[in-house]
Every structure is written in structure tokens, then in C-alpha cells.
VOPAGU-2260 file (C-alpha; in pm, 1 decimal, decimal comma):
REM VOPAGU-2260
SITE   aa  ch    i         X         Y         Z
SITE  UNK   A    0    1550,6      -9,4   -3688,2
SITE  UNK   A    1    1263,7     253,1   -3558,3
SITE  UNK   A    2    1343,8     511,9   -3323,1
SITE  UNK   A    3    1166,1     653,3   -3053,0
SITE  UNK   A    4    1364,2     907,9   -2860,4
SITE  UNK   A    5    1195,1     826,1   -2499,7
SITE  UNK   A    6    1043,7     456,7   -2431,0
SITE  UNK   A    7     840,5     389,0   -2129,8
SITE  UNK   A    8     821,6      35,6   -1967,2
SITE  UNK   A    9     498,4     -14,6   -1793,3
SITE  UNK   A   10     169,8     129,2   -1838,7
SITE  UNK   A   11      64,6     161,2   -1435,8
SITE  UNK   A   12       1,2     517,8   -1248,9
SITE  UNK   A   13     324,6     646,7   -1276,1
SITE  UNK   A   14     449,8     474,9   -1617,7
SITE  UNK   A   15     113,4     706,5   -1761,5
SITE  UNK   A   16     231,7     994,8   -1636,9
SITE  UNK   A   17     532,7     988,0   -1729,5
SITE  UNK   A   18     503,9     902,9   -2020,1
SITE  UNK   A   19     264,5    1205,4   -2077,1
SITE  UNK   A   20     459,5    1422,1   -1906,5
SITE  UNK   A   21     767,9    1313,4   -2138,3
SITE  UNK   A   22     536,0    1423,1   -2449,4
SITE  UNK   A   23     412,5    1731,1   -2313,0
SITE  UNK   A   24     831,8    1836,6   -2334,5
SITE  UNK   A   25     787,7    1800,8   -2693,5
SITE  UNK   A   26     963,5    1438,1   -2713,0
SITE  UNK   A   27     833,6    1158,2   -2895,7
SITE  UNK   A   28     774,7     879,3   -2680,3
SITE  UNK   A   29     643,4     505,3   -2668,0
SITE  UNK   A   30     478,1     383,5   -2401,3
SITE  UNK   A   31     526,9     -56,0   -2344,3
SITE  UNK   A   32     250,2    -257,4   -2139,4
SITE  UNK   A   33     279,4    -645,0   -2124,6
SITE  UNK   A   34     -81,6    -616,8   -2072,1
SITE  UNK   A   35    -390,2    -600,5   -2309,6
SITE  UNK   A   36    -470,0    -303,2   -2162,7
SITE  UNK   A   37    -326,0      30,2   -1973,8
SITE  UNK   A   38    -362,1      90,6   -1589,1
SITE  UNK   A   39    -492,0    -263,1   -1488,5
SITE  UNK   A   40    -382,1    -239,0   -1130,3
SITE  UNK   A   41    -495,9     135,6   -1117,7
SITE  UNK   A   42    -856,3      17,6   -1205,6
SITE  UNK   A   43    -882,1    -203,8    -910,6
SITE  UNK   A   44    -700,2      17,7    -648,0
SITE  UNK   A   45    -917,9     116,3    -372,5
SITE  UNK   A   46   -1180,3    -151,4    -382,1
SITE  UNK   A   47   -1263,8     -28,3    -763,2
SITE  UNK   A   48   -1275,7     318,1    -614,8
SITE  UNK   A   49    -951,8     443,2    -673,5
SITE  UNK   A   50    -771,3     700,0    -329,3
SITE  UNK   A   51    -625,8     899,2    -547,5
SITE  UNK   A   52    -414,8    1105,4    -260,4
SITE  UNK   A   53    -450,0    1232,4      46,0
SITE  UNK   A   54    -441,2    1598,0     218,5
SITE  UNK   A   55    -201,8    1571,8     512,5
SITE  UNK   A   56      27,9    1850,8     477,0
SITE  UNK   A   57     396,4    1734,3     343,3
SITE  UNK   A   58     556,6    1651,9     647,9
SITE  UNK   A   59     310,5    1432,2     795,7
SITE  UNK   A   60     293,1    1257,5     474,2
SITE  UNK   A   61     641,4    1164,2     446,2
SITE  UNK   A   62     611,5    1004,7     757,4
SITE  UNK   A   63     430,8     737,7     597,8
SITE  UNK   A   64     679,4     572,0     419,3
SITE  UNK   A   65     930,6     555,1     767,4
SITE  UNK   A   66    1273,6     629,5     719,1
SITE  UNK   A   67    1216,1     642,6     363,1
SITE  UNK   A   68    1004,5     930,1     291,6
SITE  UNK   A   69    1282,0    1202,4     273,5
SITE  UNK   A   70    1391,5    1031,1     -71,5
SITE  UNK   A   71    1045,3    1179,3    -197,5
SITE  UNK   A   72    1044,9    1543,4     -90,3
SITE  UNK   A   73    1206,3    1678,6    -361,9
SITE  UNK   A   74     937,1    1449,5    -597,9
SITE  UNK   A   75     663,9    1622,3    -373,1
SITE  UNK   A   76     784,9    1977,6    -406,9
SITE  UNK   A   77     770,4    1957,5    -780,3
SITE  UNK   A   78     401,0    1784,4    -813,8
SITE  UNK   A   79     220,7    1699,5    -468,3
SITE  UNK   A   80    -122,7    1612,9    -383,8
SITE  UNK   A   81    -273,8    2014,3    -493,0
SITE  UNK   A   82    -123,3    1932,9    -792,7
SITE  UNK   A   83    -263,5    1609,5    -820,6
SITE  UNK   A   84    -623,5    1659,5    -767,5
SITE  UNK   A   85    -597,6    1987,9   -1009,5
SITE  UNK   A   86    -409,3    1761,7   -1297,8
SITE  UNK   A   87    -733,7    1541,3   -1274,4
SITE  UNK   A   88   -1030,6    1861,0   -1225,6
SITE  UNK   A   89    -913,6    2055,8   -1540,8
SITE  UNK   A   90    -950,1    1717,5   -1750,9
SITE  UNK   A   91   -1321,0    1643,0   -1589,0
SITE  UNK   A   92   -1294,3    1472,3   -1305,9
SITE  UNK   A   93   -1404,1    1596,2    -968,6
SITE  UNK   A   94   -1284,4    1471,1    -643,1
SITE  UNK   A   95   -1432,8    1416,7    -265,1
SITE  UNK   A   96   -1199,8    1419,0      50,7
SITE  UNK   A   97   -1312,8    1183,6     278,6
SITE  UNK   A   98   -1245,2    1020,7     651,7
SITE  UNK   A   99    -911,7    1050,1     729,1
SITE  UNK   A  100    -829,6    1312,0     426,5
SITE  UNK   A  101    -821,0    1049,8     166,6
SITE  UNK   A  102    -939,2    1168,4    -211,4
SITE  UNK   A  103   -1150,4     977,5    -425,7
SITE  UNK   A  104   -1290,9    1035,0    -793,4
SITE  UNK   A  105   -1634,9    1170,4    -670,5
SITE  UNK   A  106   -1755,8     891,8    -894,0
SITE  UNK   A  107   -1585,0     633,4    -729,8
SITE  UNK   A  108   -1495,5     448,0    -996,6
SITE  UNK   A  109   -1111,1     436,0   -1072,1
SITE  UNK   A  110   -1202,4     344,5   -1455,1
SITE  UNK   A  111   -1235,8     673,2   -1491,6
SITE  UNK   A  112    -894,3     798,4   -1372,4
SITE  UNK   A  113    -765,1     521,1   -1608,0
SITE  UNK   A  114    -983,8     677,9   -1899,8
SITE  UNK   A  115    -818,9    1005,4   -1795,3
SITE  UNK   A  116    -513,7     930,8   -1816,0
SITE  UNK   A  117    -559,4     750,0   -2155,8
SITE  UNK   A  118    -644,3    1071,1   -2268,7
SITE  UNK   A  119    -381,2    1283,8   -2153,8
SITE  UNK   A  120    -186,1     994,9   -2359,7
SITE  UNK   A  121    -352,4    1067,3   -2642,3
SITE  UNK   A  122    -377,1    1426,7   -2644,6
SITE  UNK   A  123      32,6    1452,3   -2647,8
SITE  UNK   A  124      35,7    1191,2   -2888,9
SITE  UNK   A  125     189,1     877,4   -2739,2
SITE  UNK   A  126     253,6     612,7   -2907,7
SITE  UNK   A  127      91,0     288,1   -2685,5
SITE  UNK   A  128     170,8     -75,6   -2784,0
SITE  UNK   A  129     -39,5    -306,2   -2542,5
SITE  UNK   A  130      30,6    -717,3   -2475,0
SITE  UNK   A  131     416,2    -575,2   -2582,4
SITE  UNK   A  132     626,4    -638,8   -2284,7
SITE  UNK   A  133     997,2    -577,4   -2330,9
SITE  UNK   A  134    1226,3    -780,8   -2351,0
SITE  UNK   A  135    1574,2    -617,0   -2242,3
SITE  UNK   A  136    1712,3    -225,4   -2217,9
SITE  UNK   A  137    1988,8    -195,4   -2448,5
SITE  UNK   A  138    2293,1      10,7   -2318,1
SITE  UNK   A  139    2638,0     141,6   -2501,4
SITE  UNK   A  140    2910,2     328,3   -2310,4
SITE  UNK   A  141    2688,6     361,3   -1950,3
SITE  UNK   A  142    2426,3     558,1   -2174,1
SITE  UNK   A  143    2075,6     410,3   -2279,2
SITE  UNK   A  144    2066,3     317,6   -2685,3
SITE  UNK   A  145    1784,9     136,3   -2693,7
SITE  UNK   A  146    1475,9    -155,2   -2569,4
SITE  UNK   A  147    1454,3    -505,0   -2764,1
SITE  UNK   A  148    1089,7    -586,4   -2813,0
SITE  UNK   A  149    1020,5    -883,2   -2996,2
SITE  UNK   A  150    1337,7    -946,5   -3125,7
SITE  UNK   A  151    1322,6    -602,1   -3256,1
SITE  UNK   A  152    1593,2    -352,9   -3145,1
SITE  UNK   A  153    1435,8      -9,4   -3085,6
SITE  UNK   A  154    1664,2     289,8   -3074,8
SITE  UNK   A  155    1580,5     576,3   -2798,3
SITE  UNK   A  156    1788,5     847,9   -2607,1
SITE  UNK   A  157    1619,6     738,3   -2269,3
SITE  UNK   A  158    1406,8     457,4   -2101,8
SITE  UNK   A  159    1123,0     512,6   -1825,9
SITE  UNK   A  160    1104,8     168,1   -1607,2
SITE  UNK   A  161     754,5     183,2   -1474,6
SITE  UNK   A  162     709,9    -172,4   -1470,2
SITE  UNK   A  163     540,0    -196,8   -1081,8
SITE  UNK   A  164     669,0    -425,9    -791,6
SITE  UNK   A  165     507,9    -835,7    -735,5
SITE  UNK   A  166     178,3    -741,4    -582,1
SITE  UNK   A  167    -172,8    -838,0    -760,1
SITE  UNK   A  168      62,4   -1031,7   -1054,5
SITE  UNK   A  169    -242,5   -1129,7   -1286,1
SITE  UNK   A  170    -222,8    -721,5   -1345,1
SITE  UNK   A  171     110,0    -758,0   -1478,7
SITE  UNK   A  172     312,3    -683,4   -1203,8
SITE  UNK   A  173     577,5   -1006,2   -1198,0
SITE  UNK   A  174     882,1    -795,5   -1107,7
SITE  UNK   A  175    1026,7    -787,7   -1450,2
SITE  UNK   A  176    1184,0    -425,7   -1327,5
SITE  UNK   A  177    1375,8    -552,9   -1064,8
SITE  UNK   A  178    1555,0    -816,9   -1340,6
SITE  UNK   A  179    1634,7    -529,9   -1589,7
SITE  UNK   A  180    1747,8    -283,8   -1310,0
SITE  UNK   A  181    2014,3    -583,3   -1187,9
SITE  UNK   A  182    2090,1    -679,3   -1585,0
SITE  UNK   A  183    2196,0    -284,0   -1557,5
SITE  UNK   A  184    2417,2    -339,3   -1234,7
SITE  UNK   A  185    2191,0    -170,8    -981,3
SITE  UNK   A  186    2122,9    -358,1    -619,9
SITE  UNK   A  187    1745,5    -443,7    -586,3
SITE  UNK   A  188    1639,1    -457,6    -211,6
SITE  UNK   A  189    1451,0    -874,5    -178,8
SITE  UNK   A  190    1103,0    -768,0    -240,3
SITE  UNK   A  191     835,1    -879,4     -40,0
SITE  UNK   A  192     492,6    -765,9      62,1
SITE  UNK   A  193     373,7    -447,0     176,0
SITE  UNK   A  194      40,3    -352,9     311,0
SITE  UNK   A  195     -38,1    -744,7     315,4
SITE  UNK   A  196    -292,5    -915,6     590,6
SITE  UNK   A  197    -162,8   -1076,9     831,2
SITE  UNK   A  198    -178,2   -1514,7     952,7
SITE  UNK   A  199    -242,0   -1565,0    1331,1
SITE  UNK   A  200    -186,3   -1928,3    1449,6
SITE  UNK   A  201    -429,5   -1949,0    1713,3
SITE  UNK   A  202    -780,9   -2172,3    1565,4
SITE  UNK   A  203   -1039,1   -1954,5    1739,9
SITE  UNK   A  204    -979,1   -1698,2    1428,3
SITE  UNK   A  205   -1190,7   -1916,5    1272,7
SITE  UNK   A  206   -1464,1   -1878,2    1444,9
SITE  UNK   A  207   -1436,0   -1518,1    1407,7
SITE  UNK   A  208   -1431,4   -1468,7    1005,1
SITE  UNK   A  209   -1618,0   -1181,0     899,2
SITE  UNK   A  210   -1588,4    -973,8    1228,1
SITE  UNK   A  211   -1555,6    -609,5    1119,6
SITE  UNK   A  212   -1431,7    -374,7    1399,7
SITE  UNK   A  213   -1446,3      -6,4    1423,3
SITE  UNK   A  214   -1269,7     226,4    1669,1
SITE  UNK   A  215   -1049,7     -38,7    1816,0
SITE  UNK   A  216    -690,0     -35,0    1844,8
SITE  UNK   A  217    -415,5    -263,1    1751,5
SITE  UNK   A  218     -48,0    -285,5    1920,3
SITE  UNK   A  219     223,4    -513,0    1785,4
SITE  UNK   A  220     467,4    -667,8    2036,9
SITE  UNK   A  221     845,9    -805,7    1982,5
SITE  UNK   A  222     971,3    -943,0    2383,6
SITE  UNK   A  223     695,8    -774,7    2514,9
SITE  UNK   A  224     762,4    -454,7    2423,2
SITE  UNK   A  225     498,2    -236,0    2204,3
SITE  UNK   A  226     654,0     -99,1    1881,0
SITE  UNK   A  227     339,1     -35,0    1622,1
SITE  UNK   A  228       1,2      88,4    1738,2
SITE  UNK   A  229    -298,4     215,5    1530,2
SITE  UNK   A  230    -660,2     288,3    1613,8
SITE  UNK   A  231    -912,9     228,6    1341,0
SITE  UNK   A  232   -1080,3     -48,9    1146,0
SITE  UNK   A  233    -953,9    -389,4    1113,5
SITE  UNK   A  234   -1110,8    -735,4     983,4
SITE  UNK   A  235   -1141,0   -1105,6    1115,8
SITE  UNK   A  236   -1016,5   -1355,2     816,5
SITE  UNK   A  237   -1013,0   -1707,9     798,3
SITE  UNK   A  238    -676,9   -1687,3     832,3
SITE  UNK   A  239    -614,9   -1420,3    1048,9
SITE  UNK   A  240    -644,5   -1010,2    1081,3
SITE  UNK   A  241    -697,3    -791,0     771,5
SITE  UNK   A  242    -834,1    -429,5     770,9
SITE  UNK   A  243    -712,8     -64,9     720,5
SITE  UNK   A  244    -466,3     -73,5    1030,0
SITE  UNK   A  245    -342,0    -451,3    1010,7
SITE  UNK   A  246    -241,8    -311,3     630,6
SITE  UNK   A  247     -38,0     -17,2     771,3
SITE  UNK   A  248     109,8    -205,6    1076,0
SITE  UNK   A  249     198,9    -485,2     807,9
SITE  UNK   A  250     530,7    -370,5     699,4
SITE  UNK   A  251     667,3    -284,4    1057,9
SITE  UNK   A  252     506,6    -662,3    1166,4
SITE  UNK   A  253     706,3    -842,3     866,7
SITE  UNK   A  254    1010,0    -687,5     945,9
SITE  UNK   A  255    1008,4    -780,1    1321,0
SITE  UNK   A  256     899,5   -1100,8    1211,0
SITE  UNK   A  257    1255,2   -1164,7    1051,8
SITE  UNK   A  258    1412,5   -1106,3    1456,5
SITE  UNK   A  259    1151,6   -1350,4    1617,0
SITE  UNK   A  260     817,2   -1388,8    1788,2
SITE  UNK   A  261     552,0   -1126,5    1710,3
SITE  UNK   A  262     241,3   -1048,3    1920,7
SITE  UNK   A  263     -59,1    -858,7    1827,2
SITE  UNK   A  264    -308,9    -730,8    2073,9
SITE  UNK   A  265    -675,2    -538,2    2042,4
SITE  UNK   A  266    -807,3    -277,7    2296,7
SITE  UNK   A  267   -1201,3    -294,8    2215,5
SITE  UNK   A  268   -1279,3     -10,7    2411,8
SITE  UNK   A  269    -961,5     228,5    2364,1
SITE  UNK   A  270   -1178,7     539,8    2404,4
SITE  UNK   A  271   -1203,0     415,4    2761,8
SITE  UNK   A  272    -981,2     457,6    3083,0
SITE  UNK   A  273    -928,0     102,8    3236,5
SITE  UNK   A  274   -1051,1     200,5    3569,5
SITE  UNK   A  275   -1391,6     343,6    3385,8
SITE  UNK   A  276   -1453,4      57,4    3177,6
SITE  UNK   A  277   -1398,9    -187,2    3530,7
SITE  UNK   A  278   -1661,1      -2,0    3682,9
SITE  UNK   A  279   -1885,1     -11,1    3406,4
SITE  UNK   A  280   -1793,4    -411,2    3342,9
SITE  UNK   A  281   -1896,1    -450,8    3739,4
SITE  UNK   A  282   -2242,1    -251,2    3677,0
SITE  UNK   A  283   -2314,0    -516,0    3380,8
SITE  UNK   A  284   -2225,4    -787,4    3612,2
SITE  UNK   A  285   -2442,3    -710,7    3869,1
SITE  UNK   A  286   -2748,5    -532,5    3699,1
SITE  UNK   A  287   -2739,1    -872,3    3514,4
SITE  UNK   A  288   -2667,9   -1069,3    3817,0
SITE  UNK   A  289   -2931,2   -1378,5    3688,1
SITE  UNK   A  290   -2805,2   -1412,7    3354,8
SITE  UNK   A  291   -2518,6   -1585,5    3257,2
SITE  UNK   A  292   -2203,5   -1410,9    3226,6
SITE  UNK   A  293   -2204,1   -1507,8    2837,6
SITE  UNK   A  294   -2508,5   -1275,1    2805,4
SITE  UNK   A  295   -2350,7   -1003,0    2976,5
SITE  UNK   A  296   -2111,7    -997,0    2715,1
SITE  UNK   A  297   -2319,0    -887,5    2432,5
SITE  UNK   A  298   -2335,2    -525,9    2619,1
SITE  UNK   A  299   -1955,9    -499,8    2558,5
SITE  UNK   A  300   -1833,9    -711,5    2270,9
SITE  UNK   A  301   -2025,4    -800,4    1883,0
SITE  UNK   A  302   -2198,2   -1169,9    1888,3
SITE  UNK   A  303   -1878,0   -1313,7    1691,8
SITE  UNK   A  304   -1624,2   -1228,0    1955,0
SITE  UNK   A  305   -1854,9   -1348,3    2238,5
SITE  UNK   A  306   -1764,5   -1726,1    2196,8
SITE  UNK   A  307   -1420,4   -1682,0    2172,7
SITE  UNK   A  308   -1356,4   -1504,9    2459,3
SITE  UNK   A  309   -1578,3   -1720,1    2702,4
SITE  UNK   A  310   -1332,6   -2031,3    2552,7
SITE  UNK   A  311   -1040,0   -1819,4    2619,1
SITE  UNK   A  312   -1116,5   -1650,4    2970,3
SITE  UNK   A  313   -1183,7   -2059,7    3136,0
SITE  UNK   A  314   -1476,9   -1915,0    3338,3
SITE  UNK   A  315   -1773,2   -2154,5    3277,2
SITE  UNK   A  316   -2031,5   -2035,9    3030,7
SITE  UNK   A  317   -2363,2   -2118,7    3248,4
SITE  UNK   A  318   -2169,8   -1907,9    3555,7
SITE  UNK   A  319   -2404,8   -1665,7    3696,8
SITE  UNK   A  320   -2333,7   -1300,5    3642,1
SITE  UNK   A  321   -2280,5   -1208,5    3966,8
SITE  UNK   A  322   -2088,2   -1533,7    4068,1
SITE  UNK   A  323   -1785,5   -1386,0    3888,7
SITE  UNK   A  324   -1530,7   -1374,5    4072,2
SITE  UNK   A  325   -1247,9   -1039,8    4126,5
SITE  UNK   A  326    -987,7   -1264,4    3961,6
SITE  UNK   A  327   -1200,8   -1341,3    3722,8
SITE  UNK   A  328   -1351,7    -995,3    3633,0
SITE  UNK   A  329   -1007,8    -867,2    3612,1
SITE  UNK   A  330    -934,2   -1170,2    3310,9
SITE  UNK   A  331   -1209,0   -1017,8    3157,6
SITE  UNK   A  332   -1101,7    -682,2    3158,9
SITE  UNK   A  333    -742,4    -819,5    3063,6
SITE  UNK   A  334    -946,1    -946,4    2739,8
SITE  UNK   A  335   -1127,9    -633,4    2696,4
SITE  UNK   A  336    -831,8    -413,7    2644,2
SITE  UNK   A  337    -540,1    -669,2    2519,5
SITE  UNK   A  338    -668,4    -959,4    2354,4
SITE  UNK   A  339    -366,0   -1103,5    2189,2
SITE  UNK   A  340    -321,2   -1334,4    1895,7
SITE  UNK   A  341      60,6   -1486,4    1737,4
SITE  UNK   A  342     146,7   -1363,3    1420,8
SITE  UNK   A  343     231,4   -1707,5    1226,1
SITE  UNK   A  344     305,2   -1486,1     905,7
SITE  UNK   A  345     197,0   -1226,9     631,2
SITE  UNK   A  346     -12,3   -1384,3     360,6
SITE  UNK   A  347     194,8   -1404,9      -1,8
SITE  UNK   A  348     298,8   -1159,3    -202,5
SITE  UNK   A  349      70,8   -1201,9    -469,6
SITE  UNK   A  350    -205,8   -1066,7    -220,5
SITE  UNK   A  351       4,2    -758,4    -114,0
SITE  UNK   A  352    -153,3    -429,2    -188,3
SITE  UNK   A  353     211,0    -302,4    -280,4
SITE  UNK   A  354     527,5    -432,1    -276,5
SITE  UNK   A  355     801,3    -386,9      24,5
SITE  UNK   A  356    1123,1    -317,9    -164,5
SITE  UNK   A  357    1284,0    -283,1    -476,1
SITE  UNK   A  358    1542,1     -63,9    -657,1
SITE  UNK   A  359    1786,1      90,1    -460,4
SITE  UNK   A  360    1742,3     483,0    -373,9
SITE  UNK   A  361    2111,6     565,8    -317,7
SITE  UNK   A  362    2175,0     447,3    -679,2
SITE  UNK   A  363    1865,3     680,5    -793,5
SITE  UNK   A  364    1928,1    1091,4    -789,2
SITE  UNK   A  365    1596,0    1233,4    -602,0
SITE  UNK   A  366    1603,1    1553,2    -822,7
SITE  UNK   A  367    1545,7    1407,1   -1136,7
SITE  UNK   A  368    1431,9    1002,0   -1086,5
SITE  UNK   A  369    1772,8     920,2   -1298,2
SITE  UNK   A  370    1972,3     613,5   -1276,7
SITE  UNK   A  371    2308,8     712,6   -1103,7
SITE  UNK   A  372    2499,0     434,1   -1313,7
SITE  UNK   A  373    2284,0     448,1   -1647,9
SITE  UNK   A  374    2266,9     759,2   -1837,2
SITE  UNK   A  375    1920,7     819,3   -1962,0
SITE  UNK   A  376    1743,6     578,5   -1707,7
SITE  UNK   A  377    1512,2     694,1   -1511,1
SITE  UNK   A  378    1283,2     506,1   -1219,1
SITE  UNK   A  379     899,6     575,1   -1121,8
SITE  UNK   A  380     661,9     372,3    -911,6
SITE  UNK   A  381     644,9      43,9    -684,4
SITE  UNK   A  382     950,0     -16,6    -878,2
SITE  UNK   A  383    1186,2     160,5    -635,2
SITE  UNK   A  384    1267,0      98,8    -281,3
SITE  UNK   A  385     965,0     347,6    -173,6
SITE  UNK   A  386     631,0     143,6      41,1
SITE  UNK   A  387     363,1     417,8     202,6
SITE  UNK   A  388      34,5     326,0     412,2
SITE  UNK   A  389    -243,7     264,6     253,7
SITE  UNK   A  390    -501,9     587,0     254,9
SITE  UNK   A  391    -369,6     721,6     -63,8
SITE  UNK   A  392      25,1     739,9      -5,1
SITE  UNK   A  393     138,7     469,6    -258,6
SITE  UNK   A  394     -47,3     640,0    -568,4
SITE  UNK   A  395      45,1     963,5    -452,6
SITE  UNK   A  396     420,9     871,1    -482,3
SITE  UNK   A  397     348,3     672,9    -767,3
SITE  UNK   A  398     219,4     982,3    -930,5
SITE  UNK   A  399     521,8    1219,4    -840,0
SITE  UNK   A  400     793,9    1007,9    -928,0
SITE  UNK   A  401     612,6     933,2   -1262,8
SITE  UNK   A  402     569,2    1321,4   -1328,2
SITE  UNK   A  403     920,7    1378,5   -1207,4
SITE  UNK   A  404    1083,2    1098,4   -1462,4
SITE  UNK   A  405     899,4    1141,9   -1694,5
SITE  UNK   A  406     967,1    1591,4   -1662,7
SITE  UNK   A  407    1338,8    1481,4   -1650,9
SITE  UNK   A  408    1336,5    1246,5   -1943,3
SITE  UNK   A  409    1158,3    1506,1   -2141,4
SITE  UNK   A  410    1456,9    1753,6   -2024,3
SITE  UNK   A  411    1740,3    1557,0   -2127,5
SITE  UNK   A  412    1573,1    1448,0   -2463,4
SITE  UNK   A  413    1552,6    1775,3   -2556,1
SITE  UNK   A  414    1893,5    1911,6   -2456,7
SITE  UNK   A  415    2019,7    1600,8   -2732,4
């Protein structure tokens, strides 16, 4: 049998750094990816651009991943977003804060982050088997002995599962974590998609495929009642809604989804008071008294939208603009500011950005990423329980917890 005294499952964000960070403690470690190649998820991330972070102060950023988020502070305290961005400037690669404080390589490429980290493998002298996916973890006594690979029994003092949640699956990510975590008696939270667009029943969404929207915002309503809201960008699918905010509302959406009927609803013109946007729908109506009321509409709405809401409001297309009736004006302005669509569903898992779910945090200790049943096992990534927005969150905890394990690994491998 061959020994390696720390083994790493999964080659993602947080399986490389931890597995770096395991070496740096002077331990010998082996890193495992089932792919051909290291960080395949990583290198499409962000559109191929890779948001590294993102530079809300620690607070607000917890509050993106809801009731969740305290489980990370004590990961954040030890290796946060400063951290972060310096870990990837002193090897080479600079960085650009953009809208809404999100951090990019300043070459927007994420190949490069994934060559970086490659590196820092290298340079603490990692052992990396590609296309070797694991086949069990091997445990004596409540202690970690070992991973079977291939038949072959490898010996170690403590395992790293990095092995990602169900999202983007032709990267690798088919949940094999979640199997070895329950072989090894921990509860695994049903997984299920996270930051994922979202199905709306009604046909006319059809018509609108391609519609990008900017400054609008988006409410989500269970028995009338409001209980998401964003303002931002957001997409029209084939299917249904897509788009910065549909991603973040996603997770609240699929969860209220479980209770019963969900409702979605855009304000085009949230940056305006409802009585000031009346007045200035009543100037358009009659400065453009001779026109039809369809043409009016290009003053207020993009071309795309303009179809479906002369179907929806019933008013007859040729109609004069200044034959438009109070009532009708009013069902207008009704559109304007809540034009509502039912959720039929998310779209599947294997389309998810992350994954909503996973290993359970009370059987994880925050302070060091260790398995509260297993000695010498130790969780990082999508893996866990843990789902942030999108806008940098998800890598940024994907990070920590991989520096953390892999810190604490390194720790307890040398105290042995």
C-alpha cells in the first residue's frame, strides 16, 4: 500500500486550495479529480470570466447566504475577500472591482485563475492524479485510514471532500460527496438547485425571448403577499425569466414553491413614483392623441414587450391614443409597474449555477471545516449545506472553507 498522509477529493476552487494550503503546513498530500483536468467548473464560472469575490464588508456579505451565513464567519475571519484578491496579486494576477463590488481577473479570463492555482499546486509539491475519481473513504475506529482508488487502498491520516454539489455535471460535479458523506453517517440536506432560472407558464414568454432588462425590479408573491424583491437586470427565456436577480431570488422562489402558488411581478419604471409616471403616461397619450395606443408604447416599454402587453391589457390595438379610456389608462399603468407572470418551476439541476443543499453544518465544526463524527474529515465547497447569490459569494466561500480545511488538515497532520 502507498501512503499519503492528507488526500483531497475534488479538484474545484476550494479542493485547490486546500489542498495547497495542506502542503504549505509541510504535509504531503494528493490531490483526486474524476476529471481530465483540474478546476473545470472554475474555468467556466462567470461567463468564462471568473467573479472571483466581492467587496461588501463582512456583515453584508453574510447576508447572502440567509440564515446560513453565520456558519461562515469564523471561515471569513481567517481568509476573506482582502485575502483573496492578495493570494492571487502576489502570484501575477491583477484584479478589477466592478458594478456592484464584484472582482474579476483584470483579464477576464478565469483560465488564468485555474493556471494559478495549478501553480500554487505545484510549487508545494502536490501530488495531482487527474480522470482518478475515488472510489470510497476508508475509516477504522471513527478516525480516517484511508481512500480506495481503483481497487487500490491508499493509506492517509486525513481526507479533504471537495467533490462540488449537482450543478453543471459534465464538469464533474454528480454529487458523489453527498454519497460518501452518508456512507460516513452524516445527514445530507436533498439537494436541489440554487441560483437556477426560473419556468413561467403563461405562452406570451415566448414571444418575449431575448428581452434584456436593466433597472427594473422583480417581487415574488406567495397569497399575495411580497416576500423577495430585487432591482437590477433580468432576461426573457424561452421558457421563462433568467438574469442576475431571477438567479438571486431563485432559491427563496423554490422554496416557496414547495408551500404553493408563486407569483412574480416586474416594475419597469421603479425609479418612478406611480402618480409621476400616470402623469407622464397621460402626456404620451395625448401628445400622441392620432396614433394608436400601440405606438405610444414604444416611449415607455422595448419593441419585445410592446405586443405582449397590448394582448394582455384587452384594449384594441388600432384604438386611438386619446380614445383611452381612465379605466383603461389605469390597466396600463397596473402593467407598467406589476406585470405578473406564474412560476410553473425552476429549470433542472443540471443548469443550476450552484447547488441548494448538501452536507449538514451542525455535523461540521465552523473553526476548523472537520467532520464532527469522522476524525480527520474535513468539508470545503458546494459540498456543504452553504448557497450565496451570485456576484461573487459562492467562490468566495468556496475559497475560505477550502483554505480553512485544508489549514486544519495541515494542523492535525502535523501534530501525528
Amino acid at each position: 500500500m502507498s501512503k499519503a498522509r492528507i488526500i483531497v477529493i475534488g479538484a474545484g476552487p476550494s479542493g485547490m486550495m486546500a489542498a495547497g494550503r495542506a502542503a504549505e503546513h509541510g504535509c504531503r498530500v494528493l490531490l483526486l479529480e474524476k476529471m481530465e483536468r483540474l478546476g473545470s467548473k472554475l474555468a467556466i464560472t462567470g461567463k468564462g470570466r471568473c467573479n472571483i469575490t466581492n467587496m461588501e464588508e463582512m456583515e453584508s456579505f453574510l447576508e447572502h447566504y440567509g440564515t446560513k451565513g453565520k456558519f461562515l464567519r469564523n471561515c471569513f475571519a481567517r481568509f476573506f475577500s482582502g485575502d483573496l484578491i492578495d493570494f492571487f496579486e502576489t502570484r501575477g494576477i491583477a484584479t478589477v472591482v466592478e458594478r456592484g463590488r464584484r472582482v474579476f481577473p483584470s483579464s477576464n479570463d478565469a483560465e488564468e485563475i485555474v493556471n494559478c492555482l495549478h501553480r500554487y499546486l505545484l510549487a508545494h509539491r502536490v501530488e495531482i492524479r487527474t480522470g482518478c475519481p475515488a472510489d470510497a473513504i476508508l475509516v477504522k475506529d471513527s478516525r480516517i485510514c484511508g481512500v480506495q482508488v481503483d481497487g487500490e487502498d491508499i493509506r492517509c491520516d486525513g481526507v479533504i471532500l471537495a467533490t462540488g454539489g449537482l450543478s453543471y455535471p459534465l464538469t464533474g460535479s454528480t454529487g458523489d460527496g453527498y454519497r460518501f458523506a452518508q456512507d460516513l453517517g452524516h445527514r445530507v440536506r436533498k439537494p436541489g438547485p440554487g441560483l437556477v432560472p426560473i419556468e413561467i407558464e403563461e405562452d406570451f414568454i415566448k414571444s418575449m425571448k431575448g428581452l434584456s432588462l436593466k433597472n427594473v425590479e422583480l417581487s415574488a408573491l406567495a397569497n399575495g403577499k411580497v416576500f423577495c424583491r430585487r432591482f437590477g437586470e433580468m432576461l426573457f427565456t424561452h421558457f421563462g425569466i433568467s438574469g442576475p436577480i431571477v438567479l438571486t431570488m431563485s432559491r427563496e422562489i423554490v422554496e416557496r414553491l414547495r408551500k404553493g402558488k408563486v407569483i412574480v411581478s416586474v416594475n419597469f419604471k421603479p425609479a418612478l413614483a406611480r402618480e409621476i409616471l400616470e402623469k407622464r403616461l397621460l402626456r404620451e397619450l395625448e401628445q400622441y392623441g392620432r396614433m394608436k395606443w400601440k405606438n405610444v408604447l414604444k416611449h415607455l416599454l422595448p419593441a419585445a414587450a410592446i405586443d405582449v402587453f397590448v394582448l394582455r391589457s384587452g384594449i384594441p390595438a388600432a384604438k386611438k391614443a386619446s380614445e383611452v379610456s381612465r379605466e383603461e389608462r389605469h390597466q396600463l399603468l397596473q402593467s407598467l409597474t406589476a406585470f405578473t407572470m406564474t412560476v410553473k418551476g425552476p429549470r433542472p439541476i443540471d443548469e443550476a449555477i450552484i447547488t441548494d443543499g448538501g452536507v449538514a453544518l451542525d455535523e461540521i465544526d465552523p473553526y476548523s471545516m472537520q467532520s464532527r463524527l469522522v476524525k480527520g474529515l474535513f468539508f470545503c465547497g458546494e459540498v456543504i449545506d452553504i448557497a450565496g447569490d451570485t456576484g461573487g459569494y459562492n467562490l468566495q466561500a468556496a475559497f475560505s472553507t477550502g483554505y480553512l480545511a485544508g489549514e486544519s488538515a495541515g494542523r492535525l497532520c502535523g501534530s501525528l
